[in-house]
GUSEVEX-120769 format. One line per field, with one value per residue (C-alpha): residue in one letter; x negated, y, z; residue number from 1. Coordinates in steps of 0.001 Angstrom, whole numbers, plus 500000, padded with zeros to 6 digits. Last residue first. Example, Ala and Ser with C-alpha at 12.3 -4.5 7.8 and 13.67 -1.06 7.14 Angstrom:
! residues 2
aa (S / A)
east (486330 / 487700)
north (498940 / 495500)
up (507140 / 507800)
i (2 / 1)
//
This chain:
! residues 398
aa (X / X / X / X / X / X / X / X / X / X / X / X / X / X / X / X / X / X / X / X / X / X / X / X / X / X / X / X / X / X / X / X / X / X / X / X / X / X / X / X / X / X / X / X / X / X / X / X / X / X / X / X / X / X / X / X / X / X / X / X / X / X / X / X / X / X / X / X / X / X / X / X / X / X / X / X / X / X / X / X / X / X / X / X / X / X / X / X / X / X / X / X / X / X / X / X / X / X / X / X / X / X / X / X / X / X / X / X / X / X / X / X / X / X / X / X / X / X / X / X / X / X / X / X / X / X / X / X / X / X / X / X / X / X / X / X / X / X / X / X / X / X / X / X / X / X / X / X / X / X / X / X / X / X / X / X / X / X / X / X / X / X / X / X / X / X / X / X / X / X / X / X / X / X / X / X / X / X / X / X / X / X / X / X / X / X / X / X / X / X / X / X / X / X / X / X / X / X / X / X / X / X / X / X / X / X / X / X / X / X / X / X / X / X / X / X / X / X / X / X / X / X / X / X / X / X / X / X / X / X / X / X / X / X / X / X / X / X / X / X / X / X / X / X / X / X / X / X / X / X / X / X / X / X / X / X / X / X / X / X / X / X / X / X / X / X / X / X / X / X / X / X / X / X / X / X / X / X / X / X / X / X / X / X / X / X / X / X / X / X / X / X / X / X / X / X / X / X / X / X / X / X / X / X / X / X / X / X / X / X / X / X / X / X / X / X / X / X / X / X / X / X / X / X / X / X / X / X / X / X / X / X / X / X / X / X / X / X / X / X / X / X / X / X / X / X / X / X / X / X / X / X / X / X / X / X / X / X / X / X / X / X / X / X / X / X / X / X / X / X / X / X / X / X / X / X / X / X / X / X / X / X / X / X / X / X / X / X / X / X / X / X / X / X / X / X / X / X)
east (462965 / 463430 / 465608 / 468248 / 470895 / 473824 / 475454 / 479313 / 479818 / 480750 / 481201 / 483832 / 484254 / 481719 / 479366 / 476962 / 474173 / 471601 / 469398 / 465850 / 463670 / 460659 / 459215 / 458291 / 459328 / 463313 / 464646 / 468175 / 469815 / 471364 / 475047 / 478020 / 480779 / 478332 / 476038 / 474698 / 471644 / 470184 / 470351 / 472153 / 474075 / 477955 / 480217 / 483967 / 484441 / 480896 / 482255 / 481681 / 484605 / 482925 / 479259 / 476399 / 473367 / 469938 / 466292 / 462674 / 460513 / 461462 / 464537 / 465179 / 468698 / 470750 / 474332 / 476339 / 479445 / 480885 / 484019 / 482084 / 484853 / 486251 / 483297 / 482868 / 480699 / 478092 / 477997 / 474383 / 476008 / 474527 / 473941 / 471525 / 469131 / 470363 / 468299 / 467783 / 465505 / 466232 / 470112 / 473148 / 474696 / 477967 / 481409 / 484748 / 487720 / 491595 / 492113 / 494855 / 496070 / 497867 / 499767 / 501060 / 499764 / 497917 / 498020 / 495350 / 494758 / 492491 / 492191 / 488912 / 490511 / 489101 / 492129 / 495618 / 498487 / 499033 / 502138 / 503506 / 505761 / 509102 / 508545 / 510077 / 506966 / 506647 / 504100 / 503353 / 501925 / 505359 / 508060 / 510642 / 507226 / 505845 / 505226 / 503473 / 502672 / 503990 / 503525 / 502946 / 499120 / 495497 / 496558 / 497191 / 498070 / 498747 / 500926 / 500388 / 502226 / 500371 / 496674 / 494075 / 490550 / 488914 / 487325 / 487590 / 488462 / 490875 / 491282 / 492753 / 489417 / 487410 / 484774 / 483600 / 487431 / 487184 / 489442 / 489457 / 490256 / 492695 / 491900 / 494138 / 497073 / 497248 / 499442 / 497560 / 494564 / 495477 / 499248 / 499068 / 497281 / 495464 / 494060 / 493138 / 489863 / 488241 / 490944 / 492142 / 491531 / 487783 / 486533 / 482767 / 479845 / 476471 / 473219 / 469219 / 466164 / 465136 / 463251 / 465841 / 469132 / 471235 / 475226 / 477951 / 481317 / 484371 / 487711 / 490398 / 490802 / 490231 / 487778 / 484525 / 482008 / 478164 / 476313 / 472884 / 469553 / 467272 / 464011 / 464513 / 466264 / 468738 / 469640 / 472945 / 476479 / 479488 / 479618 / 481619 / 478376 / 478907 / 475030 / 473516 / 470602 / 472465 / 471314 / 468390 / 467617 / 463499 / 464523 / 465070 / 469047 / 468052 / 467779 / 470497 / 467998 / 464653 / 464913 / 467534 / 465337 / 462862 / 465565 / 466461 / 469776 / 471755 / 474287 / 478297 / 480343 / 484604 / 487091 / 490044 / 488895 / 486137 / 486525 / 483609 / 481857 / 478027 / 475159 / 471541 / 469089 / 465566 / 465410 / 461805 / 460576 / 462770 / 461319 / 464255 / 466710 / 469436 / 470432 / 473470 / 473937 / 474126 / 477030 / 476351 / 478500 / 475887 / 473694 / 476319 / 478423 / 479166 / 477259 / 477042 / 480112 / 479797 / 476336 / 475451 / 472476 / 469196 / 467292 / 463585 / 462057 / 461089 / 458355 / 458034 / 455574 / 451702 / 450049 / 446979 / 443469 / 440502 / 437340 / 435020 / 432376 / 432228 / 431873 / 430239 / 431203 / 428998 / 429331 / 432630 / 431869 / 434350 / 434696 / 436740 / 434378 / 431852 / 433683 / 431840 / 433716 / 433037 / 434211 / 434916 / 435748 / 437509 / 437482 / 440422 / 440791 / 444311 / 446115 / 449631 / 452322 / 454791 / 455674 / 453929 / 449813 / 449620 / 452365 / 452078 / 448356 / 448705 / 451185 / 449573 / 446226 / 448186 / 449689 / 446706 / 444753 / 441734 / 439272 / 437009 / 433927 / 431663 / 433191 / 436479 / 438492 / 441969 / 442831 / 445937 / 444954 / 444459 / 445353 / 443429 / 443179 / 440437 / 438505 / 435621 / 434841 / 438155 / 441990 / 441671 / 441264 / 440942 / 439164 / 438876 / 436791 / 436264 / 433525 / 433255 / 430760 / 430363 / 426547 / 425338 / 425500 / 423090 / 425337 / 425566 / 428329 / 430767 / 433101 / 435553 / 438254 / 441146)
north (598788 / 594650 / 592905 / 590390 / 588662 / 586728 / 583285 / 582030 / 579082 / 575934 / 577316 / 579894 / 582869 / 585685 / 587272 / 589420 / 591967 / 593468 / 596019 / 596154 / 598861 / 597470 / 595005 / 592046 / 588241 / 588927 / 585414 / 584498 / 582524 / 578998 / 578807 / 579972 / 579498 / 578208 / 580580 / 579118 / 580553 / 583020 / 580186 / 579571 / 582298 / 582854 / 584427 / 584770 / 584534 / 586143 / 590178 / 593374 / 592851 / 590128 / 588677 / 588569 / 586998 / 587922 / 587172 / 588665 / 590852 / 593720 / 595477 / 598771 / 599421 / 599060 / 597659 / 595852 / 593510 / 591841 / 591670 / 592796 / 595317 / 595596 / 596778 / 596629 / 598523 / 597111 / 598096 / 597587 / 595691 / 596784 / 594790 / 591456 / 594434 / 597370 / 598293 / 594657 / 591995 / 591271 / 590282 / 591752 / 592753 / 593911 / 592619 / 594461 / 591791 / 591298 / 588005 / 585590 / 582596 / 579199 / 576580 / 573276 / 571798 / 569078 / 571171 / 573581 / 577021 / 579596 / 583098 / 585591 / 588352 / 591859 / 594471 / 595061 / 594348 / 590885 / 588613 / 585436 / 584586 / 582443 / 578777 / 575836 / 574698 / 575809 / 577454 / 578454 / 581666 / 583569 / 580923 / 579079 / 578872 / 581292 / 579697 / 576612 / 575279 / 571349 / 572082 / 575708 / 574756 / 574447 / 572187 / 572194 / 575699 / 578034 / 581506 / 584702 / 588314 / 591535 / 592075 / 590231 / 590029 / 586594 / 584575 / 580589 / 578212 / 574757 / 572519 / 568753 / 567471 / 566888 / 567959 / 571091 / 571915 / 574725 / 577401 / 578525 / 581655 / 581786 / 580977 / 577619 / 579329 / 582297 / 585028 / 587659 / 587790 / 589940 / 589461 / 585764 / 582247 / 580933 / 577436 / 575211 / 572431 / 569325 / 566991 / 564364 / 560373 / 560613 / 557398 / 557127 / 555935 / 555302 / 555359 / 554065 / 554603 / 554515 / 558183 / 558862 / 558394 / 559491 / 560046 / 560471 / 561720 / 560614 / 562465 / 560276 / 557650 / 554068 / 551605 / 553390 / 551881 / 552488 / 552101 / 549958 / 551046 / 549253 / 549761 / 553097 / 551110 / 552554 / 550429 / 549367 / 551050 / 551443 / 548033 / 547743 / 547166 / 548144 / 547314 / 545833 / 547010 / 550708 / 553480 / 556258 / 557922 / 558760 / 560714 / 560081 / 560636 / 564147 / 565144 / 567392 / 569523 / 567677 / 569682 / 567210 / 564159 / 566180 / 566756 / 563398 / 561981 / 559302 / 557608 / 556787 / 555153 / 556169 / 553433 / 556310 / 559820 / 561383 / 564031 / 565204 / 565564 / 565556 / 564836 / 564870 / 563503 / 562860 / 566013 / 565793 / 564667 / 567144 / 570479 / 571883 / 574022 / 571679 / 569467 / 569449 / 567383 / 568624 / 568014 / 567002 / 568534 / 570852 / 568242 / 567110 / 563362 / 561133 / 557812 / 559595 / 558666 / 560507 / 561582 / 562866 / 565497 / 565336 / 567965 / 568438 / 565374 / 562649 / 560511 / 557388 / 557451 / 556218 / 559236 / 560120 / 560243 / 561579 / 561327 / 564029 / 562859 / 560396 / 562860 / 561696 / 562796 / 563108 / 560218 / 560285 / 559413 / 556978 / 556157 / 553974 / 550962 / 551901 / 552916 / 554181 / 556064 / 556653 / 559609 / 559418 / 561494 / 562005 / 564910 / 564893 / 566324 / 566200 / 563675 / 564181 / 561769 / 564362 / 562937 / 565782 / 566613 / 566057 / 563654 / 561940 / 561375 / 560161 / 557698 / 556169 / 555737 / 553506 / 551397 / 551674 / 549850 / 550968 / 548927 / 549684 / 546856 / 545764 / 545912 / 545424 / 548084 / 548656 / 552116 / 554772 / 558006 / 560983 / 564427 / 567138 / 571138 / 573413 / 569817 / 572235 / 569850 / 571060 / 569085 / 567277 / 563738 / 561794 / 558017 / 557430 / 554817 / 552265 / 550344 / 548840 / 548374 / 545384 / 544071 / 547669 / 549301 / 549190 / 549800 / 547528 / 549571 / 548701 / 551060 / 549579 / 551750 / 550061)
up (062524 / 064393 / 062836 / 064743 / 063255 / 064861 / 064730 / 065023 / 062657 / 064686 / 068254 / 066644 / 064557 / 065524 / 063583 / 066035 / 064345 / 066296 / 064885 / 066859 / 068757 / 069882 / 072158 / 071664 / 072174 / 072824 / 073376 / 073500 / 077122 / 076814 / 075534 / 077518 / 074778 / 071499 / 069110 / 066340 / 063669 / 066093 / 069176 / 072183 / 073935 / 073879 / 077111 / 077698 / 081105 / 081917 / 082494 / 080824 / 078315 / 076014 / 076240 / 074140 / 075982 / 076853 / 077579 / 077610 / 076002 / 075527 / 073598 / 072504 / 070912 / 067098 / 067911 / 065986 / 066024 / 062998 / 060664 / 057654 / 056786 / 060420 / 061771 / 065286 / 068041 / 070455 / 074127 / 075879 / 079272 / 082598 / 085262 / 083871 / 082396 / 081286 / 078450 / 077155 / 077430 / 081140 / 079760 / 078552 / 075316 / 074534 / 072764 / 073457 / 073426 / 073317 / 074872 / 073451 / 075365 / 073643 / 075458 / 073719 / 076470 / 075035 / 072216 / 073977 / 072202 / 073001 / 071311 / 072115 / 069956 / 068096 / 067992 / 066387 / 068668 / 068800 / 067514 / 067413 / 064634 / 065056 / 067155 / 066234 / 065554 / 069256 / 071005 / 074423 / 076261 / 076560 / 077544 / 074376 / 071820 / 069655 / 066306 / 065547 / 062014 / 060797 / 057007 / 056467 / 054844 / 055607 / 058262 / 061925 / 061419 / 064285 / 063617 / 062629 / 063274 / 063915 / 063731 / 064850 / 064064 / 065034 / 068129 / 068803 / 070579 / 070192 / 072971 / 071226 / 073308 / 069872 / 072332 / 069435 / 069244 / 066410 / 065614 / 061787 / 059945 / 057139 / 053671 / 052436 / 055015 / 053171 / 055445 / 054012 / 056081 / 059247 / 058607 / 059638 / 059023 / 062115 / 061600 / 063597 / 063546 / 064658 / 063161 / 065575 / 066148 / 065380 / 063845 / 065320 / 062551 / 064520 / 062925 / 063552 / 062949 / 066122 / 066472 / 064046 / 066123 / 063624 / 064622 / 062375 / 063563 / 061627 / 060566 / 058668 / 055365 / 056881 / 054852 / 055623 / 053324 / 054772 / 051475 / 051634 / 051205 / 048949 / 050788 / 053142 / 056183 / 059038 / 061518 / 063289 / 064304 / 062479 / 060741 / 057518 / 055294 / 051825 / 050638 / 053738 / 055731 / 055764 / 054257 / 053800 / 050555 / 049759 / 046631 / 043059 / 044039 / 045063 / 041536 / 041359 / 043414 / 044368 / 047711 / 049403 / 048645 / 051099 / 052923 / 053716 / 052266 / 053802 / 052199 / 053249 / 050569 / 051302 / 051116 / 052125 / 051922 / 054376 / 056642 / 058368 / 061578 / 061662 / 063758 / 063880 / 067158 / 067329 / 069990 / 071209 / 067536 / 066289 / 067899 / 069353 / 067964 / 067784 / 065117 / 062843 / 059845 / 056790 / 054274 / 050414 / 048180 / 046776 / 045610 / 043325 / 043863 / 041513 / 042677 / 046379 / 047409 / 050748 / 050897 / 054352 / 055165 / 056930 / 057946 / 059407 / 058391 / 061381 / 060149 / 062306 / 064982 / 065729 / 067036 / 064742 / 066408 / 065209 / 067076 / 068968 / 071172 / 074212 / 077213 / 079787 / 083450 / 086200 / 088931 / 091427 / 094831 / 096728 / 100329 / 102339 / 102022 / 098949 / 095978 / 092826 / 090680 / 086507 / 085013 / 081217 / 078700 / 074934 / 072795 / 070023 / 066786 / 065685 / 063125 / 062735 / 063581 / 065329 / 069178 / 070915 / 071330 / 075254 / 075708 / 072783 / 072439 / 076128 / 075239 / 072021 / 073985 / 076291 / 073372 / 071313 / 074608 / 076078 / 077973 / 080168 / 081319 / 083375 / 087235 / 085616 / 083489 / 082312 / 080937 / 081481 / 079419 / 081738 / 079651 / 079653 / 080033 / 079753 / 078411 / 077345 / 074157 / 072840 / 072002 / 075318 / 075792 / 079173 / 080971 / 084337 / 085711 / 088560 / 089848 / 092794 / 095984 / 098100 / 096138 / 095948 / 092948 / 089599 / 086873 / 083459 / 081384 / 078369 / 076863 / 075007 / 072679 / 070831)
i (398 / 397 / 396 / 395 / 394 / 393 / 392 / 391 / 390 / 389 / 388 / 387 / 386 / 385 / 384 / 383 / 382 / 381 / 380 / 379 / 378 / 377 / 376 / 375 / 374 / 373 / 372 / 371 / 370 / 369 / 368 / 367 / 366 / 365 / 364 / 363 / 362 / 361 / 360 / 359 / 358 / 357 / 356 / 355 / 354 / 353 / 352 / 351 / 350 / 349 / 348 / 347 / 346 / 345 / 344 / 343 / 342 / 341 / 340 / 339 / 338 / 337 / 336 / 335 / 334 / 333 / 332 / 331 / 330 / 329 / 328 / 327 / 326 / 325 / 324 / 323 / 322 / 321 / 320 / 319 / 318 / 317 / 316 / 315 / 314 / 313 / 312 / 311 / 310 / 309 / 308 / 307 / 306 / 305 / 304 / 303 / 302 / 301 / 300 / 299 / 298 / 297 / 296 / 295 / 294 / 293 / 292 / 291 / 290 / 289 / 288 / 287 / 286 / 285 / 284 / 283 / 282 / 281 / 280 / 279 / 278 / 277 / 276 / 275 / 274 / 273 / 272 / 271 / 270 / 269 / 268 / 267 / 266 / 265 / 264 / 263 / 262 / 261 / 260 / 259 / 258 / 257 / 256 / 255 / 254 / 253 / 252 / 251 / 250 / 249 / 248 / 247 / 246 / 245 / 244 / 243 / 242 / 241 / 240 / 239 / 238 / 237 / 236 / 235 / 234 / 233 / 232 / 231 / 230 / 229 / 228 / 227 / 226 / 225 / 224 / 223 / 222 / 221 / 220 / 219 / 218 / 217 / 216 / 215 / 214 / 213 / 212 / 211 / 210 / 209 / 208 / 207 / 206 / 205 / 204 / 203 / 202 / 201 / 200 / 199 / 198 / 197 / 196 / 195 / 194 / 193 / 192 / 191 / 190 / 189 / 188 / 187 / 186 / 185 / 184 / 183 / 182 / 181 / 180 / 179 / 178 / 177 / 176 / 175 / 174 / 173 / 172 / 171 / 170 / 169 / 168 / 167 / 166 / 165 / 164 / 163 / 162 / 161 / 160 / 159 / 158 / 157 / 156 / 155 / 154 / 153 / 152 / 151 / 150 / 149 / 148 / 147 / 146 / 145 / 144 / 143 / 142 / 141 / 140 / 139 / 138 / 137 / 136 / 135 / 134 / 133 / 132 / 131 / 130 / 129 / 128 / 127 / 126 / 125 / 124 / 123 / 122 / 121 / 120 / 119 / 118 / 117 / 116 / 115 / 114 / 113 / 112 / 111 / 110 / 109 / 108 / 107 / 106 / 105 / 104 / 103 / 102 / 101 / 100 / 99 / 98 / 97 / 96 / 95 / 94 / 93 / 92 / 91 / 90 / 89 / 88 / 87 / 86 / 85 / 84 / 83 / 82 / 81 / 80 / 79 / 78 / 77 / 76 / 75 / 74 / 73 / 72 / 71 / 70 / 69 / 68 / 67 / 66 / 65 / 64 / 63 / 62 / 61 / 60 / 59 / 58 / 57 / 56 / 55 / 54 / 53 / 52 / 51 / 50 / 49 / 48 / 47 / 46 / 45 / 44 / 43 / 42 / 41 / 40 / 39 / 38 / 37 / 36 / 35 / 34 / 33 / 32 / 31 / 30 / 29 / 28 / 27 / 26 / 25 / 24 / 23 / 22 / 21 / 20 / 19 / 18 / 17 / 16 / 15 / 14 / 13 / 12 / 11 / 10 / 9 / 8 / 7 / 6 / 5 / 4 / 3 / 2 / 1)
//
């Protein structure tokens, strides 16, 4: 901790009081206050407090940064207070105190014979990790599975990963689906119950949660445009695990929906137009790009024929005017090469926002956040679309 002692001369009513902030220069542009208790004689500042204002001015990340601390002292007379020159105390380096957050993670299911290329990453978002401490994943795991976690930096070793920095549970073949991680000796997590589980990592606590998932996340479309191969045909995903399967694929005459990557239990067209049956015969779509829906709470499926454009301040036409991108069945993608400034946009279908994606380069989700353009020039656009799992684009600027 930091103590700053003083000895002023002041009347015998008057008070002392102080403020005390770091900046990253000795100009203190901008600054952060960092909370301190003082008396009449003395300041005092404690890690804890010092901790907070070193995270909310640096960010979470333990790194050490050079750091200019200040002080003003106020004397208070009454109602009145005057505020003596500041002093500042020099330059110091400070680390945050946090846990190491790596930038992947990825799950080991029986890891004693498993490859490095087994292993399954975990999703994150785009944001910086120590604001978003969260990773998930949703698997399917075989009955008494072993669940290990494996940094990236384990990850990197190769087939070596095992020599890594592995994360587990506090007890070797624990059945509990929620408690802390630990990095000396670390324990399987056995799940018992073959299925579909999301994994949750909490890695500002160091900590996981193991939820059994009732329903796979996924549907398959098998039909004339792929050769009527259930083990290879396209995928709907239900990101809520809400039984409402979306996603966007190349149509083409008959298909049908596949719970499984096989015939066994697949729906046809149902008794009314817009529901299915496994009863059902073929259903069928004139040849074009869909947006296709299905809900087996309903049993209800809907099929929209799509055009995909851009739209946004970034591009030509602003937020009125879509830039039109054209298809290519061969790579089964949507490009478009066009100006672009800085700015935002979106890909959306048919001119209009029902069927919208945004988010990031590497995912792209039904209505996600806005894209960034940061400079201008003329750019190549490429949109793969497939579902909220896997859809992403490219962007490269000529």
């Amino acid at each position: 901790m930091v103590r700053i002692t003083t000895k002023s001369e002041i009347k015998a009513d008057a008070s002392l009081s102080y403020r005390l902030e770091l900046s990253d220069s000795d100009g203190f542009e901008t600054a952060q206050p960092v909370n301190v208790i003082s008396d009449d004689d003395n300041v005092l500042v404690t890690v804890a407090n010092l901790n907070k204002a070193m995270k909310e001015f640096f960010g979470k990340a333990p790194v050490a940064r050079e750091v200019y601390l200040r002080t003003y002292i106020y004397v208070t007379e009454g109602t009145s207070a005057v505020r003596y020159d500041s002093n500042i105390l020099g330059l110091v380096w400070i680390t945050p105190d946090n846990r190491v957050i790596e930038s992947g993670y990825y799950l080991a299911v029986n890891i004693a014979g498993a490859a490095r290329e087994y292993l399954i990453p975990f999703k994150h978002s785009d944001e910086d990790v120590y604001e978003d401490p969260v990773f998930t994943v949703m698997t399917e795991v075989p009955a008494n599975s072993r669940l290990l976690i494996v940094p990236q930096s384990a990850y990197d070793l190769g087939n070596d990963f095992r020599n890594g920095q592995l994360l587990g549970a506090e007890q070797d073949q624990t059945t509990d689906y929620e408690g802390e991680l630990v990095t000396s000796n670390p324990g399987n997590i056995l799940i018992e119950d073959a299925g579909w589980i999301r994994v949750t990592l909490n890695m500002e606590d160091y900590t996981y949660t193991v939820e059994p998932l009732d329903v796979s996340p996924y549907m398959y479309v098998p039909g004339n445009h792929q050769g009527w191969d259930p083990p290879t045909a396209p995928a709907l995903y239900s990101a809520a695990m809400d039984m409402v399967y979306t996603g966007y694929m190349y149509l083409n005459g008959g298909f049908k929906f596949a719970p499984e990557r096989s015939w066994d239990g697949a729906y046809g067209e149902g008794e009314t137009e817009g529901t299915i049956s496994t009863a059902g015969g073929d259903i069928n779509a004139v040849p074009g790009f869909y947006y296709v829906k299905v809900d087996m709470t309903k049993l209800t499926y809907e099929l929209v024929e799509t055009t995909w454009g851009l739209i946004g301040d970034a591009t030509p036409g602003g937020w009125n005017d879509d830039t039109l991108m054209s298809y290519d069945l061969a790579t089964n993608s949507w490009s478009v090469t066009t100006n672009l400034i800085p700015g935002g946009f979106k890909f959306r279908a048919n001119s209009g926002w029902d069927i919208n994606v945004g988010g990031s380069e590497s995912q792209l989700v039904f209505d996600g956040d806005d894209l960034p353009v940061t400079e201008a020039g003329s750019y190549t656009i490429t949109l793969y679309l497939s579902n909220d799992e896997t859809s992403y684009y490219t962007i490269v600027k000529n």
